[in-house]
C-alpha positions as CSV (number, residue, x, y, z in Angstrom):
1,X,-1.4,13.8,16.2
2,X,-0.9,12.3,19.8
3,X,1.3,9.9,18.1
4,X,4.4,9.9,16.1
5,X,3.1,7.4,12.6
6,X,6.0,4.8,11.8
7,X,7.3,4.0,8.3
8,X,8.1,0.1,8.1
9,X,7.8,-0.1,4.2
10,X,9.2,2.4,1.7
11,X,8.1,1.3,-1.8
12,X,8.9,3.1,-5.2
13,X,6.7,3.7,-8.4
14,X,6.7,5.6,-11.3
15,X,2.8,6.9,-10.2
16,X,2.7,6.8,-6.5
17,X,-1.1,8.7,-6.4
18,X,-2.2,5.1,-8.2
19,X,-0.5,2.9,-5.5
20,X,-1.5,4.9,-2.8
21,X,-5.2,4.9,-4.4
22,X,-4.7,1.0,-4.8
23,X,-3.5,0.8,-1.1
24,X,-6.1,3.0,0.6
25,X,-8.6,0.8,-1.2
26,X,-7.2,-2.9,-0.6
27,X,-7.1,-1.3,3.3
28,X,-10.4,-0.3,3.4
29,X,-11.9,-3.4,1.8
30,X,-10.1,-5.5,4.7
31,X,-12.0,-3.0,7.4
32,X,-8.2,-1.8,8.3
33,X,-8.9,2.1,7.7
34,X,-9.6,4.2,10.9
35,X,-12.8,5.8,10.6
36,X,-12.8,8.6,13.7
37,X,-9.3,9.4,13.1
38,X,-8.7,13.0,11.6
39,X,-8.5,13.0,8.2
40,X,-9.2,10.1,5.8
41,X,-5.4,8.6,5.3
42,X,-4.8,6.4,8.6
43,X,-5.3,2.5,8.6
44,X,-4.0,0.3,11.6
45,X,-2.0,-2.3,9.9
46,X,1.0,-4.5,11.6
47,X,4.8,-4.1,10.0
48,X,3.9,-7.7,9.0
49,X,0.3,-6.8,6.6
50,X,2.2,-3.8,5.2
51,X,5.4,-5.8,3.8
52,X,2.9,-8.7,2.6
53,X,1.0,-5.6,0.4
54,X,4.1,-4.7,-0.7
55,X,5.5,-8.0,-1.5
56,X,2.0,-8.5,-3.2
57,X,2.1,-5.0,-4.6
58,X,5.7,-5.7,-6.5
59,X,4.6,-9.4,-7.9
60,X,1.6,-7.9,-9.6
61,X,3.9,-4.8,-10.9
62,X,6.6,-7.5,-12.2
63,X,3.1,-9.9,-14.0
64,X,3.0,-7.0,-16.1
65,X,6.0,-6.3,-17.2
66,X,4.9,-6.9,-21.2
67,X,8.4,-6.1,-22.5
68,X,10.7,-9.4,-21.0
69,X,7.6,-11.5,-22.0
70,X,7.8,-10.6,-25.7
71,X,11.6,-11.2,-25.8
């Protein structure tokens, strides 16, 4: 890699292969993956797009949280 990739947003999950799957897909629908960059795993996304998908990413988690509904 000519360049060194930055980490702006650390999230946690019980099944991080489903977020990342989730992710990668949300990415590519919005055209941000890289197409002719080695490998399939890099998208060019501001610090600002990444904290809104995680912001997004831990409302939908916390919509399902079943248990505190049925209390």
């Amino acid at each position: 890699m000519p360049e060194e990739p930055k980490t702006e947003v650390v999230m946690y999950t019980e099944n991080p292969r489903n977020l990342e799957r989730i992710i990668h897909a949300i990415l590519k629908e919005k055209k941000m993956h890289i197409l002719d960059a080695p490998g399939n795993e890099w998208f060019l996304i501001s610090t600002d797009i990444a904290k809104k998908v995680a912001k997004a990413f831990e409302k939908f988690q916390k919509s399902l949280d079943f248990e505190s509904s049925t209390q």
